[in-house]
C-alpha positions, 0 to 999 in steps of 0.5 A: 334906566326903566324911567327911559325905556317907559318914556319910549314905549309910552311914546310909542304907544302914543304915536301907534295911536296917532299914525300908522306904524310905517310912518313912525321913525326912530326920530319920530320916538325919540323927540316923542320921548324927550330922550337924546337919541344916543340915549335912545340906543342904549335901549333900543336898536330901532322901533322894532325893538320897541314893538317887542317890547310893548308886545312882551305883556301881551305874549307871556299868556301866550307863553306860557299857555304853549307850556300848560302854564296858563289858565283860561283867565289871563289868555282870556283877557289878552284876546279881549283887549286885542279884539278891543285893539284889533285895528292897532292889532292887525298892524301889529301882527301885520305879516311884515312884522311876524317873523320878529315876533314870532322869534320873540314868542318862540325865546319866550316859550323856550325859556319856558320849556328849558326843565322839560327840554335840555336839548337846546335845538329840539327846544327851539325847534319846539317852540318855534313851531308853537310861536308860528301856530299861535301866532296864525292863530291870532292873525286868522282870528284878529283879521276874521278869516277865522270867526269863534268867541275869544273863549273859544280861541283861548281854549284852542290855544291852551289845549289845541295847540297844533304842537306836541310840547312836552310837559303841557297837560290839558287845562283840566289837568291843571284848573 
């Protein structure tokens, strides 16, 4: 089961690399992967997924920073390789594809805030709104509408977030 899901993300990797992302089809992954495409869907339901799920590392620094969970160094990391990455960044956040990813970040900032927020609709709500600001956060930044150093952006994303979340204490509080 993980060898499968492997096999595809890294296949997708490979051809995010390659081509541009509106060119890759499901069947371009699936042969790419040397994988059935039944046993493709058992995974996933299209490339999106599959960009959820390559995106799933570099969102949980984001996560938890939306719940004064984070330190400065993961976050820090994170900007660096998407500035690195900022070609394959742009199109990843492309504003297409935002709507997707924000409601992957906002389930993960919930699941997060589930102690401090029972209310499950004010949880969400919550964490939709952090998702939506850190995710216009990294666009601005990534396409350079918005210039400051990662360390910078890392501390705003941390401390500065536009959203009261309950729990969050400032990153003094918690280094």
């Amino acid at each position: 089961m993980r060898r499968t899901r492997a096999a595809v993300v890294d296949a997708f990797i490979r051809l995010i690399f390659a081509r541009r992302y509106d060119s890759i089809r499901t069947a371009d992954l699936i042969a790419e992967a040397d994988i059935g495409r039944s046993t493709f869907y058992e995974h996933f339901r299209g490339k999106d997924d599959v960009l959820a799920a390559v995106i799933d590392p570099l969102f949980v620094p984001l996560a938890n920073a939306a719940t004064g969970r984070a330190g400065v160094v993961p976050v820090r990391m994170m900007l660096d390789h998407l500035w690195e990455q900022r070609a394959l960044a742009r199109v990843i956040f492309d504003p297409d594809r935002l709507p997707r990813l924000q409601r992957k970040l906002a389930a993960m900032i919930g699941e997060r805030l589930e102690r401090t927020m029972p209310d499950t609709t004010s949880r969400a709500l919550v964490a939709t709104a952090a998702a939506a600001a850190q995710l216009a956060m990294l666009r601005l930044w990534l396409a350079g509408e918005v210039a400051c150093p990662a360390a910078v952006l890392a501390l705003l994303l941390i401390n500065d977030l536009p959203v009261k979340v309950p729990g969050r204490e400032p990153l003094d509080a918690i280094v």
